[in-house]
C-alpha positions in Angstrom: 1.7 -3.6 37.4 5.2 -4.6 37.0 8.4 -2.5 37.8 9.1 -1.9 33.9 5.5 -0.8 33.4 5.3 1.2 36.7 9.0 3.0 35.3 7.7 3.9 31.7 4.6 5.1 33.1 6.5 7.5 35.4 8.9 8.5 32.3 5.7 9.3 30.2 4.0 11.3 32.6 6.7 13.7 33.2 7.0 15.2 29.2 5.6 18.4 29.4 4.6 20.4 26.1 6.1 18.3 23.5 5.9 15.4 21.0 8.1 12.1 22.3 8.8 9.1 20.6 9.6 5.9 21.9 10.4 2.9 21.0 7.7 1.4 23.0 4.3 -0.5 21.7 1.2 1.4 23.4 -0.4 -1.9 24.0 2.5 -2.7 26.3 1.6 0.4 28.9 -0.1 0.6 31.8 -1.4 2.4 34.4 -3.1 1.9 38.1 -7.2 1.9 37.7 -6.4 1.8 34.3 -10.1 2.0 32.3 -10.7 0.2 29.4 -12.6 0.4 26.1 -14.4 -1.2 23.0 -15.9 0.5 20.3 -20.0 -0.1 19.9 -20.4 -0.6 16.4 -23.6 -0.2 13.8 -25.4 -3.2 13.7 -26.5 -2.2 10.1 -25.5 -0.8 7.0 -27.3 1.7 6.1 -30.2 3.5 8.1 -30.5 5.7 11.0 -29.5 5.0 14.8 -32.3 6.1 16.9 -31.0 4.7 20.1 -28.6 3.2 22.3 -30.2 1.7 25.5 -29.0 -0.4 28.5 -31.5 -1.0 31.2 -28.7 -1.3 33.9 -24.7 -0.2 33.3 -22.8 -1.1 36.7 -21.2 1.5 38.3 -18.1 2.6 36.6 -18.8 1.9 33.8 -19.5 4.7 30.5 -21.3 4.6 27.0 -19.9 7.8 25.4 -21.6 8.8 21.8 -21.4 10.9 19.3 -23.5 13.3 22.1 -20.4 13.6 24.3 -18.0 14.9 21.8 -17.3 18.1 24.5 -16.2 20.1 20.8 -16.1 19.1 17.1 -17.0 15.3 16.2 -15.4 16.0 12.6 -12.1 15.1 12.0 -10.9 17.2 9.3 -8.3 16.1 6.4 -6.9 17.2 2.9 -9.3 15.4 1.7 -12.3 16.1 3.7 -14.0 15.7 6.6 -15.4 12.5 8.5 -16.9 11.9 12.3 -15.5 10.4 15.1 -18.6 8.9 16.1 -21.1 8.3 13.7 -24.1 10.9 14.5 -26.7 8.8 13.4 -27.0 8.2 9.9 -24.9 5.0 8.9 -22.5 4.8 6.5 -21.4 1.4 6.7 -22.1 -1.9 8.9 -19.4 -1.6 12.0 -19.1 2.2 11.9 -18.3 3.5 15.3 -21.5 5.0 17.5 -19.7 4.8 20.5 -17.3 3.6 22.8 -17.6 1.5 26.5 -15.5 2.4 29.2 -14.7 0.1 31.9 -12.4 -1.6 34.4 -13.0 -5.3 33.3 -12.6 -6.0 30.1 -15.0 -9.3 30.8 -17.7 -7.0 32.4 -17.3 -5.0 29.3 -18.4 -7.6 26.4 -20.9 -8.9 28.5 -22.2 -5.0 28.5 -21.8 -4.7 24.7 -23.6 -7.8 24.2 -26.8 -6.9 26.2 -27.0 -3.6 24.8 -30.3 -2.9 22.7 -29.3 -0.7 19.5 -32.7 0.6 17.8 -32.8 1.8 14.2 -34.8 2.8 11.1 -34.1 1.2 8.4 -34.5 4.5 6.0 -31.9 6.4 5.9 -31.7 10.6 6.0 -32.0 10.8 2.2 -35.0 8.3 2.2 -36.8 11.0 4.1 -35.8 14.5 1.9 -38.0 15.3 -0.4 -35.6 16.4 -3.8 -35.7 19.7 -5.4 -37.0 19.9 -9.2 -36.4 16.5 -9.8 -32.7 16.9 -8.7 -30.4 14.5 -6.7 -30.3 15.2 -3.2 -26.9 17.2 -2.1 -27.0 14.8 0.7 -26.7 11.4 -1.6 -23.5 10.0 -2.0 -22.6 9.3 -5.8 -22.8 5.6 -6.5 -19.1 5.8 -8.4 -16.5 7.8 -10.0 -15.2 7.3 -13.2 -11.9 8.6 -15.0 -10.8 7.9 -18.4 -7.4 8.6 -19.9 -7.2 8.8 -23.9 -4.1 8.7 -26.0 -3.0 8.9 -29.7 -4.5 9.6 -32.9 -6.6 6.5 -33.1 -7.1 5.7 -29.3 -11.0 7.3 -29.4 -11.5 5.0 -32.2 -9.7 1.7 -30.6 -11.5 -1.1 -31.7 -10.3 0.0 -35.1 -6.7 -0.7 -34.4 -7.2 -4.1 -33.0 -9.5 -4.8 -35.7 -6.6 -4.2 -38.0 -3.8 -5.4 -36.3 -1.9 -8.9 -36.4 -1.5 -9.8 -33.0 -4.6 -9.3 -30.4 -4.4 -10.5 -26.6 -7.8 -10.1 -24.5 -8.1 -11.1 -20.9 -9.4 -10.2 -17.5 -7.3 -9.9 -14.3 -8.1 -10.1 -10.4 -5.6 -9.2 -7.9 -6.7 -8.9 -4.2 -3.3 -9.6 -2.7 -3.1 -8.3 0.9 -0.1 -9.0 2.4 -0.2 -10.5 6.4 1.0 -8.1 8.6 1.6 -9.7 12.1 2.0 -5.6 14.1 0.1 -4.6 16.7 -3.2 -3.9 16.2 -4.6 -0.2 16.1 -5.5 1.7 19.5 -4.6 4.5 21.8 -4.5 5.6 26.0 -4.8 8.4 27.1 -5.6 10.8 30.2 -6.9 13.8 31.5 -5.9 15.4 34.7 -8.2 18.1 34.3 -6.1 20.5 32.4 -3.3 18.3 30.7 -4.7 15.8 28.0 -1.8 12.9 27.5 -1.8 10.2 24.2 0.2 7.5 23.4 -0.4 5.9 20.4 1.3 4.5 17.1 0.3 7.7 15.0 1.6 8.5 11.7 0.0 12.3 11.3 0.9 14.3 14.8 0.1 17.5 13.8 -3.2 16.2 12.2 -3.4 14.1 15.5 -2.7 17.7 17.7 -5.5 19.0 15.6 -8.5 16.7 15.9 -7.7 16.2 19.6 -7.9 20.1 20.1 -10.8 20.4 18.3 -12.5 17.7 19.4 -12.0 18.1 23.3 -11.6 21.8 22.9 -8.5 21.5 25.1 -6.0 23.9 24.3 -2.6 22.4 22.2 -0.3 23.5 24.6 -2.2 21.3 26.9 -1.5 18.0 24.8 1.2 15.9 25.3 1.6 13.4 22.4 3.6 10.1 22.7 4.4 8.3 19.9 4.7 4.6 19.5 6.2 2.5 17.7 4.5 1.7 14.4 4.7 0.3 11.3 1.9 0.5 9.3 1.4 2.4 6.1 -1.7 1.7 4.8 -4.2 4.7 4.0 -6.9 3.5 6.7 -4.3 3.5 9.6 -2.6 7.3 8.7 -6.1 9.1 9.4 -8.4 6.6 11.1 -5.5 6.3 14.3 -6.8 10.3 14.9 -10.2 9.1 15.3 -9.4 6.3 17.6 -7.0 8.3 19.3 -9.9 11.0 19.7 -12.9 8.3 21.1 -10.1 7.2 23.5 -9.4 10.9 24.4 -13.2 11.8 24.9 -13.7 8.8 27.4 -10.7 10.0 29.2 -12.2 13.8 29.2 -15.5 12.4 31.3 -13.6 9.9 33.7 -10.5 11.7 34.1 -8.9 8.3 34.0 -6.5 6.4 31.9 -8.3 4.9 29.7 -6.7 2.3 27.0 -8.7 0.7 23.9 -6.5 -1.8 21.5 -8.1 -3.1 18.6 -8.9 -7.1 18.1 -7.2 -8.5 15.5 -10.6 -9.0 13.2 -10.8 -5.3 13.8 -7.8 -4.7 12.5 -8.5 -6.6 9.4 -12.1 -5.5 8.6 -11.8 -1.8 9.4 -7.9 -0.8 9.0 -6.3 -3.3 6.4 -9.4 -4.1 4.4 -8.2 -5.3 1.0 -10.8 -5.2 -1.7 -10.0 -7.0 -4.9 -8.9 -4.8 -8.4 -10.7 -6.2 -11.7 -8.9 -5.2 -15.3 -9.9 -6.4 -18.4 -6.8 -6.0 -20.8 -7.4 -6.0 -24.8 -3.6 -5.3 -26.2 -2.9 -5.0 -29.8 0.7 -5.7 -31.8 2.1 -5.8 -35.0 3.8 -8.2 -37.2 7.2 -7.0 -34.8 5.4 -7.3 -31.5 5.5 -3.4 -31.4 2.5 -2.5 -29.0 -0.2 -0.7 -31.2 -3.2 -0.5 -28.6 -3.4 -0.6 -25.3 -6.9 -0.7 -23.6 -7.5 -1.2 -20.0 -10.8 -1.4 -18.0 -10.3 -1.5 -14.3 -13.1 -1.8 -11.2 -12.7 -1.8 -8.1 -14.5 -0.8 -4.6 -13.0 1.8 -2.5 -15.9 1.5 0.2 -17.4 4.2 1.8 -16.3 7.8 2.2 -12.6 6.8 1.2 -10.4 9.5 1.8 -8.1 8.3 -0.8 -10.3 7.9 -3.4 -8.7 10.3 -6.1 -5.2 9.5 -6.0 -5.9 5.5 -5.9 -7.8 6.3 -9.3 -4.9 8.3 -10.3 -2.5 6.1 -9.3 -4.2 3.2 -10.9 -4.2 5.2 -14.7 -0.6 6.0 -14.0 0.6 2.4 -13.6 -2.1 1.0 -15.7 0.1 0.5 -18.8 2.5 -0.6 -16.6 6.3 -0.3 -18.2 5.3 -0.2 -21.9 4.8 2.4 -24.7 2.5 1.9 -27.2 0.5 4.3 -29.6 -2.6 4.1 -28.2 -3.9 3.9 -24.8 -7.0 3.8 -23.6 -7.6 3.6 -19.6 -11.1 3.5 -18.2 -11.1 3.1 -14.2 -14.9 2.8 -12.2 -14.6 3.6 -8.5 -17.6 2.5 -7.0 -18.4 3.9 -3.7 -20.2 1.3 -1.5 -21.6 0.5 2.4 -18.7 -1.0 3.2 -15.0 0.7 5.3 -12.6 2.7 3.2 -10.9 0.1 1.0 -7.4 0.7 2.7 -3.8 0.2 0.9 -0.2 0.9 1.2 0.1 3.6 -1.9 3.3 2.8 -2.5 2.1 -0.6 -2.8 -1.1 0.3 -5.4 0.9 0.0 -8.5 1.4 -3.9 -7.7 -2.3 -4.4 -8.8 -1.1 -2.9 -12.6 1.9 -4.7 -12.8 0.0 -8.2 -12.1 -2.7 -7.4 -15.1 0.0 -5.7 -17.2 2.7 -8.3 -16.9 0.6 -11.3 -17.4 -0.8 -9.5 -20.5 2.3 -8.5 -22.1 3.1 -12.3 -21.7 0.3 -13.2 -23.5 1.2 -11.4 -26.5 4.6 -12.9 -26.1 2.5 -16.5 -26.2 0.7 -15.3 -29.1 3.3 -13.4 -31.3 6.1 -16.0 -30.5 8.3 -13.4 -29.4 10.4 -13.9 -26.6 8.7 -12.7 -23.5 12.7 -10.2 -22.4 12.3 -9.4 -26.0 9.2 -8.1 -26.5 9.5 -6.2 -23.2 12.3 -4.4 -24.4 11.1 -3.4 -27.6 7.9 -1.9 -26.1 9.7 -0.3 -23.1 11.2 3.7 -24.1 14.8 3.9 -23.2 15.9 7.6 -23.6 14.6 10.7 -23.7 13.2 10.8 -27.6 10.6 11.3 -29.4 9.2 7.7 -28.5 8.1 9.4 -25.2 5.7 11.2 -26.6 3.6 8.2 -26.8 4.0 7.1 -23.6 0.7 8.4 -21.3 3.0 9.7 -18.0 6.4 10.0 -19.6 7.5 7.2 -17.3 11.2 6.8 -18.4 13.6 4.6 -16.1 17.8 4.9 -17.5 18.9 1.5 -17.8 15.9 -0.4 -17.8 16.4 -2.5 -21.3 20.1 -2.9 -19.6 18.2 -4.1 -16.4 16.6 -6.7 -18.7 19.5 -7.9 -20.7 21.4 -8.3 -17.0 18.8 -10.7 -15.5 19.5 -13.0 -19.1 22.9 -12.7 -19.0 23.6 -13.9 -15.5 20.7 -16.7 -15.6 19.5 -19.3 -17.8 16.0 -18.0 -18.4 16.2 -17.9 -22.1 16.8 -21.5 -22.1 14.3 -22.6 -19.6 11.7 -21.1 -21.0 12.0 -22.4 -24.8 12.5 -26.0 -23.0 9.6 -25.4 -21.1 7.5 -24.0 -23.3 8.1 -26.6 -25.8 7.1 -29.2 -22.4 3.5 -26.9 -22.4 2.7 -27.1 -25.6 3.2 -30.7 -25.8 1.1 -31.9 -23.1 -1.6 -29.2 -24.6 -1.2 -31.0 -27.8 -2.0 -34.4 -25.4 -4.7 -33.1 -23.0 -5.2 -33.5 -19.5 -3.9 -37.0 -19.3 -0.6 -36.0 -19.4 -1.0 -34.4 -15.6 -1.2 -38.1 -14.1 1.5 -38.8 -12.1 3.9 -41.1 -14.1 7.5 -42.0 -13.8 8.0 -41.6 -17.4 6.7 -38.0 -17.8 9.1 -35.1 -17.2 8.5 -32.7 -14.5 6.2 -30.0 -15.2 7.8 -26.6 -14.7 7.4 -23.2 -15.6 9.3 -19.8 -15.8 7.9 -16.4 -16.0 9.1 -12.9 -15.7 7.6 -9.4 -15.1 9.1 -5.6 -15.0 8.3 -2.9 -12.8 8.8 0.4 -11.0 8.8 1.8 -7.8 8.2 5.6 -7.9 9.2 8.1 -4.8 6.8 11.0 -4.0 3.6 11.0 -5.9 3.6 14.8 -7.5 -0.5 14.6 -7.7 -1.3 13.9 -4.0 -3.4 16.1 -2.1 -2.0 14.6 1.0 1.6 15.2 0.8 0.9 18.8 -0.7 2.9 20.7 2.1 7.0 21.3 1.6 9.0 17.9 2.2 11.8 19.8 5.3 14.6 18.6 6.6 16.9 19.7 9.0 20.8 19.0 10.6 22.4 21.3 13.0 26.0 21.1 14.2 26.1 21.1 17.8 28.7 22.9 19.7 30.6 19.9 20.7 30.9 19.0 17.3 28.2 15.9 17.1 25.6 16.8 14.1 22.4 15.9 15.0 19.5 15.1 11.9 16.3 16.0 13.2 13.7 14.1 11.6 10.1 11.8 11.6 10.9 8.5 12.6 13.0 6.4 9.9 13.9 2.3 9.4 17.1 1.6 11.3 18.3 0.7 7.5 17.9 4.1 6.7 19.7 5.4 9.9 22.5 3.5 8.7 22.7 5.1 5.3 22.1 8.7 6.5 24.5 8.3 9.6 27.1 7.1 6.9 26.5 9.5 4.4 26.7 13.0 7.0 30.2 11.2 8.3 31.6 10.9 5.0 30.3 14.5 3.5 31.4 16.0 6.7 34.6 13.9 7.6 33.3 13.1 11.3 33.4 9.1 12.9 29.9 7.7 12.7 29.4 7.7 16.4 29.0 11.5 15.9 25.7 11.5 14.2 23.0 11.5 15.9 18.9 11.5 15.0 16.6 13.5 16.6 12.5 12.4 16.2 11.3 14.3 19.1 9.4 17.7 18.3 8.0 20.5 20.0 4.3 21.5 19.6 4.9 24.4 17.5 7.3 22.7 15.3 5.9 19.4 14.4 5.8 17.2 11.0 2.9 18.6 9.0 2.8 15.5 7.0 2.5 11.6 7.5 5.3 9.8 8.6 5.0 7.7 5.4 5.8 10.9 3.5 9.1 11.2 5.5 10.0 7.7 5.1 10.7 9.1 1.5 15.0 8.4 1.1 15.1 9.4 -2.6 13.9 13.2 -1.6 15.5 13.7 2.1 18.4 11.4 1.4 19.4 14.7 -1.2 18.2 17.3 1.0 20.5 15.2 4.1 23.2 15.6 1.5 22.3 19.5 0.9 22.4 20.6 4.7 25.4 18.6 5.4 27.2 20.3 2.4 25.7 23.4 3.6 27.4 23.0 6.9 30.8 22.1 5.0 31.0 25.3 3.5 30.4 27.0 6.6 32.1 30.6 7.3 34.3 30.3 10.2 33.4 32.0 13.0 29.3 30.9 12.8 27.8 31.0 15.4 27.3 27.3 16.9 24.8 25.5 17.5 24.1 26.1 13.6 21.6 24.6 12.1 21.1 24.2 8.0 17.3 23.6 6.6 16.5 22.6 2.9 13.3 22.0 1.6 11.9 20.2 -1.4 11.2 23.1 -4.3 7.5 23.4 -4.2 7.8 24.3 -8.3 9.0 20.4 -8.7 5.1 19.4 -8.3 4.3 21.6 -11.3 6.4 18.6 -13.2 2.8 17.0 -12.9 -0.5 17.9 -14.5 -3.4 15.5 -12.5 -5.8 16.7 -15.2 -4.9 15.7 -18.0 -2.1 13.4 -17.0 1.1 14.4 -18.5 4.7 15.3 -17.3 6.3 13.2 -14.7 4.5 11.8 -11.7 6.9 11.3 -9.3 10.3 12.7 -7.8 12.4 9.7 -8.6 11.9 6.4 -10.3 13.6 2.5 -9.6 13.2 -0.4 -11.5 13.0 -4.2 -11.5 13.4 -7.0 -13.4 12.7 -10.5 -11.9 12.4 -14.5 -13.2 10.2 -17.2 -10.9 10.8 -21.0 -11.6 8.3 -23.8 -10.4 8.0 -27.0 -10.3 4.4 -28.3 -10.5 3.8 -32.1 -8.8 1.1 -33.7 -10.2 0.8 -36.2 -7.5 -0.1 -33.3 -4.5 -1.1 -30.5 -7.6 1.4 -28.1 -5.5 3.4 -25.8 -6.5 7.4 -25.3 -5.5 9.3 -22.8 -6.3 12.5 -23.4 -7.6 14.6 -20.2 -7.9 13.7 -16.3 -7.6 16.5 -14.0 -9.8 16.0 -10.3 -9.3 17.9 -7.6 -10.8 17.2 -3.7 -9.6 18.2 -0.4 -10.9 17.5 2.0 -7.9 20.2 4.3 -8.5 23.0 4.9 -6.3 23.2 2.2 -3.6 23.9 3.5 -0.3 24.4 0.3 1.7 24.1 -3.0 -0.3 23.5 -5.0 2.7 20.6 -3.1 4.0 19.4 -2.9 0.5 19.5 -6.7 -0.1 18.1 -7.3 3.7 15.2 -5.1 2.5 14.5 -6.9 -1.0 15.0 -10.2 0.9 12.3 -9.7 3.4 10.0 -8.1 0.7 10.2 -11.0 -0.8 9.1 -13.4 2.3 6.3 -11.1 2.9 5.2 -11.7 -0.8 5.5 -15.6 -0.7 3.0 -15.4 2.7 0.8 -13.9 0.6 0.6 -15.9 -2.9 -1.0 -18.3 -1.4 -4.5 -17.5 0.5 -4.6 -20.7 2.8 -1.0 -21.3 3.0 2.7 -19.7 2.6 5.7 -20.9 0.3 8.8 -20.6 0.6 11.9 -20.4 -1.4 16.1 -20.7 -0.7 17.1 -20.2 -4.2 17.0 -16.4 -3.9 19.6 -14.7 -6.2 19.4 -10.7 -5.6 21.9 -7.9 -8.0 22.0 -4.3 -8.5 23.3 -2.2 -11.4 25.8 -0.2 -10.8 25.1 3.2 -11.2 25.8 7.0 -10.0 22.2 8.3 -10.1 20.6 9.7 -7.1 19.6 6.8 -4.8 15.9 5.6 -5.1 13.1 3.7 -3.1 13.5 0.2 -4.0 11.9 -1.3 -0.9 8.5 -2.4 -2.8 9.8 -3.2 -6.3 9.6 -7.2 -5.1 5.0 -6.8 -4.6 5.2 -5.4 -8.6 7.3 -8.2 -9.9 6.9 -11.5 -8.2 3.4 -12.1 -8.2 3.2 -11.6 -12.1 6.0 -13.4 -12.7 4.5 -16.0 -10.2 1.5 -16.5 -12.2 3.1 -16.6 -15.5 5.6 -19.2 -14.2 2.5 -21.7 -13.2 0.5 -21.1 -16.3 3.7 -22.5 -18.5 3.8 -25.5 -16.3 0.1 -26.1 -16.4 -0.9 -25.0 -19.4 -3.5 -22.9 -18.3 -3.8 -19.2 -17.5 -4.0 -18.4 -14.2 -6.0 -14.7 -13.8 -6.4 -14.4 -10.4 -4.3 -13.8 -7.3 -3.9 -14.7 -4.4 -4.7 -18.7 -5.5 -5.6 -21.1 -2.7 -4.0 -24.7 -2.1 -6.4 -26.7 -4.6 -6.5 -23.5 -7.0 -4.5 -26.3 -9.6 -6.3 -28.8 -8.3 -9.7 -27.7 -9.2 -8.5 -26.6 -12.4 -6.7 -29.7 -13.7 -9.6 -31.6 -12.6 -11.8 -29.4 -15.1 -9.7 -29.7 -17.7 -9.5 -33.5 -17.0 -13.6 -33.5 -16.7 -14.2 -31.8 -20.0 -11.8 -34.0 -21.7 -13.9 -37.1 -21.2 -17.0 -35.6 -22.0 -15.4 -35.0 -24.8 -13.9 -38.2 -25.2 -17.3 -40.4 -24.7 -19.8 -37.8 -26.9 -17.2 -38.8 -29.6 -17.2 -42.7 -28.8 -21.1 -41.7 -28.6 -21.1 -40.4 -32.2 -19.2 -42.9 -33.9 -21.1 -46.2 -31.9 
């Protein structure tokens, strides 16, 4: 073990009765006669485990089931309850029966590969005999559907587009999953025989705290947490680190060793970032103006098995499924269907995206159809103050600014004239067939502009998950430092709060300080993703530090100011019926994507990306373009499933404005790939309806449309020979 290993491994041992974070990765640590582990999976999808057997496991080596759990083997949640080892009757193929401890990691596949795993194929259900003719309790429904219904006609919908002069249908895919190159999920941890010690990148302490106290019955003053570093949001990796944490914990209950397990990478893809894609079918309706009279929406999609999340992804999905618009009817059906397969898992802030790509491309397509400029019918169809016109709108959704977002992105760019020029291009070689995509010297270059709208919103009123108070808390130390004591937050966010306390409070920057360390009986009760939040605990920073402004004199220091998030703010939400405001705070985006299409390689290149954003008050424009600029080289890795673009022609603004600041860090995944789409689809003159595209995506499709041509071509020599 090397000196820096043998160091950090001293400096963790020696926290006593407290949570700790460090800016360490938990792969990274060590220990002598360090044990490790890999998790025995179910071979099967559905069906009972009857047995585990291994005719000979060396010495020092351990199989640990569901059979050891020394307490509970049910992690609980908000949302309900799931096991840490599966207790027999599968769920889905690759659910966790166990874990294998041992000191070679060699020794230990070799084990996991000889291991006989017996089953019956029937599962628990199979074998209970149901009451009166009544559904087991036991079954899992097959899917969950919610339907949102608005305006005088929208039960009768087919009516208005029956009626109505302009009528756009069209079905959507998006299954974008953007890479993520972190370290994979996994834990170590120890047990001494009276103190159990974790490190691991978790998100949920005290939910972490919990499940380890229930689950090895130790007692939480006995449980020394160290946090990692980690950066993942998605839904799979806030709860399912607990249960990982928790096998890791039970192994090192029995050995009283360390014991370290870190997932592989196609672990980490199939069972904690598992993308599944989101099907809509879109039938919009305008008239003669290009005002929106109907708005229907279909959407599928799988959420896999047991999905903790289930509920506020269907929610989240209606919210965002008409996407910026008004119209006066709108009709949202979305079918959940619950399947043998792991928790479809998603960043939630990231959800929306799915919308915006069927949305966006739809709204263009009534552009295509009405001949209304695609900026222009945007902004007819998006409300702009607080009137009557927001009565038609399904969630109230109202962003100030947002037609002024629009008109800023035309101003400063020449997208008005690009895309008549290269619409006129499209049309053309419609009007001339497929011939016109051979490569000749004499042909223009095909290329294509589209644009898409969106918003990001801050703090989802309807979720179960982040029901508890949002806190925060600064104290003013006695030698005059203030210190911000908080879940871990981006250094980009550091910046902005440490500059925001030094100007309220008139103190150099050096003399604020962040605190992310926590005793055990004053922990985060919520995921970190909920404190990562700056549009709610930038204004409660702002509170405390005006708090401790106004001071009396003679206050006794340390003194410490807490504010809290006003519970009665969630009642600006109704989740049943879906009106009032969904979230805290609102940003928007307005963005443009150029291409170029070669017909010699059928590639794509993009020419220029132009974003504007309205996010409010901005804090620190540097960090705030750093942020949109690496957003946006995530989303270009993704685009593309075998492949990654790139683009240097990046042009980022922000409108000016004195609203409360705003989360703005994911407005780039709800406007680029829309407007990525719609930007090919000019040049090509075909819709493309699916995303992410692969490298001969065009390819294949120019060479249909090249194919049918022909036959077309030779059954009319046919006819007239």
């Amino acid at each position: 073990m090397s000196a820096d290993k043998t160091t950090a491994a001293k400096k963790y041992s020696s926290l006593k009765n407290r949570i700790s974070v460090k800016n360490d990765f938990y792969s990274d640590i060590a220990f002598k006669n360090m044990l490790y582990a890999i998790t025995i999976r179910s071979p099967i999808d559905r069906g009972i485990i009857t047995s585990i057997f291994q005719e000979t496991i060396p010495d020092g080596y351990y199989l640990f089931t569901a059979r050891d759990v020394p307490g509970s083997n049910m992690l609980e949640t908000p949302q309900g309850k799931i096991s840490i080892f599966s207790e027999g009757n599968v769920s889905y193929k690759g659910e966790p029966i166990g874990i294998l401890v041992g000191p070679d990691e060699r020794t230990l596949i070799q084990i996991q590969q000889s291991l006989q795993i017996n089953y019956d194929t029937n599962t628990i259900e199979d074998y209970l005999e149901p009451l009166d003719n009544e559904k087991s309790e036991l079954s899992t429904p097959s899917s969950t559907q919610k339907t949102f219904v608005r305006g005088n006609n929208a039960e009768h919908i087919e009516d208005v587009f029956s009626s109505a002069e302009y009528v756009a249908e069209h079905e959507w895919t998006y299954n974008l999953n953007t890479p993520y190159y972190r370290e994979p999920q996994g834990a170590v941890a120890h047990f001494d025989g009276e103190q159990l010690t974790v490190y691991t990148p978790t998100q949920w302490i005290s939910n972490l705290r919990n499940a380890l106290c229930k689950t090895t019955l130790i007692d939480t003053d006995n449980i020394i947490i160290n946090k990692t570093k980690s950066y993942d949001h998605t839904t799979n990796s806030i709860w399912y680190n607990s249960i990982i944490s928790c096998q890791v914990a039970i192994a090192a209950y029995h050995t009283k060793s360390y014991v370290k397990l870190v997932y592989t990478r196609p672990e980490q893809e199939t069972f904690i970032d598992c993308m599944m894609p989101v099907h809509f079918n879109y039938k919009t309706a305008a008239d003669k103006d290009g005002h929106l009279l109907a708005i229907k929406a279909d959407i599928d999609l799988d959420t896999g098995n047991n999905n903790l999340f289930a509920t506020e992804i269907i929610d989240r999905l209606v919210i965002s499924a008409a996407g910026c618009y008004s119209a006066q009817n709108i009709n949202i059906t979305v079918n959940a269907k619950h399947s043998r397969k792991p928790p479809l898992s998603i960043d939630l802030q990231l959800l929306d995206s799915a919308s915006f790509f069927a949305s966006e491309n739809q709204i263009n397509l009534m552009s295509d159809i009405s001949g209304i400029p695609p900026a222009e019918i945007r902004k007819i169809n998006m409300p702009e103050t607080d009137s009557e016109e927001l009565s038609l709108y399904p969630t109230f959704f109202f962003t100030p600014k947002s037609q002024e977002t629009i008109d800023a992105l035309i101003n400063s760019s020449s997208f008005n004239r690009k895309y008549a020029s290269y619409k006129l291009n499209s049309l053309a070689r419609i009007k001339n067939g497929a011939q016109e995509f051979i490569a000749s010297p004499n042909l223009p270059p095909l290329r294509g502009i589209g644009t898409a709208c969106g918003f990001e919103g801050s703090f989802y009123y309807g979720s179960e998950l982040y029901g508890s108070e949002q806190t925060l808390d600064v104290t003013l130390e006695e030698n005059g430092t203030i210190t911000i004591h908080c879940s871990p937050i981006s250094k980009p966010i550091q910046e902005i709060w440490t500059h925001l306390a030094s100007e309220i409070l008139g103190l150099p920057a050096s003399s604020v300080k962040i605190n992310s360390n926590f005793e055990t009986d004053n922990e985060p009760l919520l995921p970190e993703s909920a404190h990562a939040n700056i549009s709610i605990l930038t204004g409660l920073l702002k509170k405390c530090c005006e708090s401790i402004k106004r001071r009396k004199e003679g206050v006794e220091i340390p003194y410490t100011v807490k504010k809290k998030l006003n519970p009665q703010e969630k009642n600006n939400w109704n989740t049943e019926n879906y009106t009032g405001k969904p979230f805290h705070r609102s940003s928007f985006a307005v963005a443009f994507v150029e291409v170029e299409f070669d017909p010699c390689t059928f590639r794509e290149i993009i020419r220029e990306i132009n974003i504007v954003i309205n996010g409010g008050k901005i804090l620190n424009s540097v960090a705030a373009e750093n942020s949109i600029r690496l957003g946006i080289e995530k989303v270009l890795r993704s685009l593309v499933k075998d492949d990654s673009i790139e683009c240097d022609n990046i042009h980022i603004s922000f409108v000016a404005s004195d609203e409360e600041p705003a989360e703005i860090g994911k407005l780039v995944y709800q406007v680029l790939p829309a407007a990525y789409t719609e930007a090919i689809s000019q040049a090509i003159g075909k819709v493309i309806n699916k995303i992410p595209i692969t490298t001969d995506t065009l390819y294949n499709i120019i060479k249909t449309e090249y194919k049918a041509e022909n036959e077309e071509q030779e059954h009319a020599d046919s006819i007239k020979s």
